[in-house]
C-alpha positions as CSV (number, residue, x, y, z in Angstrom):
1,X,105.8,68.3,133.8
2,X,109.2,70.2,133.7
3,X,109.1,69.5,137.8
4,X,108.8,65.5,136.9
5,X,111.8,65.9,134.2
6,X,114.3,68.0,136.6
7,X,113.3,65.4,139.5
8,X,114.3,62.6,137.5
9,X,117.2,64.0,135.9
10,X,118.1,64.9,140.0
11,X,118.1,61.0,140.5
12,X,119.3,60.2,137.4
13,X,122.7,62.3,138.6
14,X,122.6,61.7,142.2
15,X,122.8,57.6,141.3
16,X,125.6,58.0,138.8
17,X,127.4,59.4,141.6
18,X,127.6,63.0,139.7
19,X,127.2,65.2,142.9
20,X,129.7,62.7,145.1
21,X,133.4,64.8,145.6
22,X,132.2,68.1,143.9
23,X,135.2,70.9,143.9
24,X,132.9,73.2,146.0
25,X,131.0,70.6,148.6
26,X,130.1,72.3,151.7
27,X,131.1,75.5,150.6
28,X,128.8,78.5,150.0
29,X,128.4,79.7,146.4
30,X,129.7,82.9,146.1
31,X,126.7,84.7,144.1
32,X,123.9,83.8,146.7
33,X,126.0,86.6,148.4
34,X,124.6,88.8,146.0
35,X,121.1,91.0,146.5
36,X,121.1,91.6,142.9
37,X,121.3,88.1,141.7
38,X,117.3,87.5,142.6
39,X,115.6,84.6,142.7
40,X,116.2,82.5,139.2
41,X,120.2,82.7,140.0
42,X,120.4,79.4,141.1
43,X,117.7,78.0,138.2
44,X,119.5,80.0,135.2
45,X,123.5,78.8,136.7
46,X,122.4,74.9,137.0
47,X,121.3,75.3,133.1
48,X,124.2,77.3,132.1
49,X,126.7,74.7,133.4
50,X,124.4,71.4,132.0
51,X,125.1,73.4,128.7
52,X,121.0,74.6,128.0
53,X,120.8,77.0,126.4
54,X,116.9,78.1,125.2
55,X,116.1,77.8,121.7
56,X,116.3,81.0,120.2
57,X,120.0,81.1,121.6
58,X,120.6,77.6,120.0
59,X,119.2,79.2,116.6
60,X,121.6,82.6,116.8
61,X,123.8,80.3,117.4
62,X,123.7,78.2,114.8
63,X,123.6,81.1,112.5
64,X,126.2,83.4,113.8
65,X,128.7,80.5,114.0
């Protein structure tokens, strides 16, 4: 299920154009450089920037600000 919702948010992206001219294209990301990072690096960085955050977070959040 989660794998059917990330494909089709993939597409969603990829036919608004949202991965055409990106800043770092062709480039290689600087933290896959790192043996500590392991293997949910790239998993956790692609929610952090799409603003997820899981819902325990959402809830401190909500009551620390």
């Amino acid at each position: 299920m989660f794998e059917q919702l990330a494909d089709e948010k993939i597409r969603e992206a990829i036919e608004r154009g949202d991965f055409d001219n990106l800043q770092s294209a062709g480039k290689r990301l600087s933290s896959m450089d790192d043996d500590y990072a392991g293997d949910d690096w790239m998993g956790i960085h692609i929610l952090h920037n799409a603003g997820f955050l899981p819902e325990w977070l959402e809830l401190c959040k909500q009551i620390y600000y």
